[in-house]
C-alpha positions in Angstrom: -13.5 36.0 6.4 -17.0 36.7 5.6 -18.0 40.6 6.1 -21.3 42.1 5.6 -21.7 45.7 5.1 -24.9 47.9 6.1 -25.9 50.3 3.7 -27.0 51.4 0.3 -25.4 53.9 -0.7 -22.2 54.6 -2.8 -20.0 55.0 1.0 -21.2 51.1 1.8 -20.4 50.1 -2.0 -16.6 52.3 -1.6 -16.6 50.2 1.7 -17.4 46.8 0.0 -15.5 47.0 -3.3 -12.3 47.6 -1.0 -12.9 44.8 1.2 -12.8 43.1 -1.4 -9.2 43.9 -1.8 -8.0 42.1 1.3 -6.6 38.6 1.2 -8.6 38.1 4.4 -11.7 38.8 3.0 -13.6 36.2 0.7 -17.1 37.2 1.0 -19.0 40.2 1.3 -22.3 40.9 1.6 -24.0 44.6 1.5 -27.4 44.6 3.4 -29.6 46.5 1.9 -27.7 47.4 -0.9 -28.8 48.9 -4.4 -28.9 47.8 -7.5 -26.0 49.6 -8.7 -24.0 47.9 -6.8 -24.7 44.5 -8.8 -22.2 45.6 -11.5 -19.6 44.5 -9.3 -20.1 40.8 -9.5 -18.4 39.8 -6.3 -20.9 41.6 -3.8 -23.8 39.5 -2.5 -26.8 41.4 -1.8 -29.4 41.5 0.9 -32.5 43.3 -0.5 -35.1 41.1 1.2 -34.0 42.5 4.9 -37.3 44.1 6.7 -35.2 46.4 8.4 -34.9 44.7 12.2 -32.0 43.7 13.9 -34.0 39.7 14.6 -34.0 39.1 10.8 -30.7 40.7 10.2 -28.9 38.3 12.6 -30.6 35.2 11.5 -29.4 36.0 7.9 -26.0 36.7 9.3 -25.7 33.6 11.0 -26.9 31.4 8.1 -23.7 33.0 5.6 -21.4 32.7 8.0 -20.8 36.5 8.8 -17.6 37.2 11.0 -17.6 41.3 10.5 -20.2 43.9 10.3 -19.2 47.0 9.0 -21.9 49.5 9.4 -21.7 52.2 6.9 -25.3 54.3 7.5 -25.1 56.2 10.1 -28.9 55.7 11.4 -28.1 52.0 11.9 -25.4 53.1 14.4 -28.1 55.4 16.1 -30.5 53.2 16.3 -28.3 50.7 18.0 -27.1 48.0 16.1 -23.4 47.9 17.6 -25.7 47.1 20.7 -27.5 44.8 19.7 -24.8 42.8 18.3 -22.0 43.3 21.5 -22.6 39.8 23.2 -22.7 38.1 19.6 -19.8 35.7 17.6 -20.4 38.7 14.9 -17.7 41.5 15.3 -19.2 45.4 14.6 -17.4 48.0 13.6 -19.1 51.6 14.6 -19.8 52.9 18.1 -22.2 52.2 20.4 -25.4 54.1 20.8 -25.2 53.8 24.9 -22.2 53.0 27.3 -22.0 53.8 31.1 -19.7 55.9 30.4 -20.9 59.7 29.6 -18.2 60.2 27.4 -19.0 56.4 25.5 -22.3 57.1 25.6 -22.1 60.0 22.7 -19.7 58.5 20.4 -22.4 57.4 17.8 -23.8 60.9 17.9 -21.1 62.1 16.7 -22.0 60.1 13.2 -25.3 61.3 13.1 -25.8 64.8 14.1 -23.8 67.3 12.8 -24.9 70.3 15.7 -23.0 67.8 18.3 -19.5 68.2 17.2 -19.4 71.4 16.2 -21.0 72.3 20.2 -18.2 70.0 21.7 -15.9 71.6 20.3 -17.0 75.1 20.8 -14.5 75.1 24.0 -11.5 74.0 22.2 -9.1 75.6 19.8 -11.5 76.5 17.1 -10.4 74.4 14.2 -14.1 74.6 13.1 -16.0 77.7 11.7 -18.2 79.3 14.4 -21.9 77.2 14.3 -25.3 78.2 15.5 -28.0 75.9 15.5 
């Protein structure tokens, strides 16, 4: 399987170093990516991507991309698990919008730390008290 993970930063390396592991896996690509993340020979980087979902798909396409794993949570927000839902190309992260009210948050959870902490502000409080 070829996987592609989005990110530069040392979560998306973590992510694709242990892909790595899998006997499943026998490519992965990290999109941006950083330069430290050359010293682990195996990774295939994507440092040429402009940033839009259009040029990231065409790229995906062309290596033969079966999995997105999306490790930055602004690409969640910004909706690239919807951009991708009626594509070959598997993503793993939430959606940004669902018709369902409860769906429809799930990727704000990733990005804004206020909106848990208010969600849970009627539960058991496992959380210290928060004030935004």
């Amino acid at each position: 399987m070829h996987i592609a993970v989005i990110g530069s930063g040392g979560r998306e390396h973590a992510l694709a170093v242990k892909s790595l592991h899998s006997h499943l896996v026998s490519d992965v690509h990290v999109i941006p990516g950083n330069t430290g993340m050359l010293m682990t020979p195996s990774l295939r980087l994507f440092h040429d991507w402009d940033g839009t979902f259009q040029t990231l798909e065409q790229y995906l396409i062309q290596q033969s991309i079966e999995l997105i794993i999306v490790g930055n949570e602004s690409y969640l927000a910004q909706g690239i698990a919807d951009y991708f839902k009626d594509s070959a190309i598997q993503v793993f992260g939430p959606s940004q919008h669902n018709w369902k009210p409860v769906k429809r948050m799930r990727s704000s959870l990733w990005t804004n730390t206020a909106f848990p902490q208010l969600d849970m502000s009627h539960a058991v409080r496992l959380t210290r008290q928060y004030r935004s």
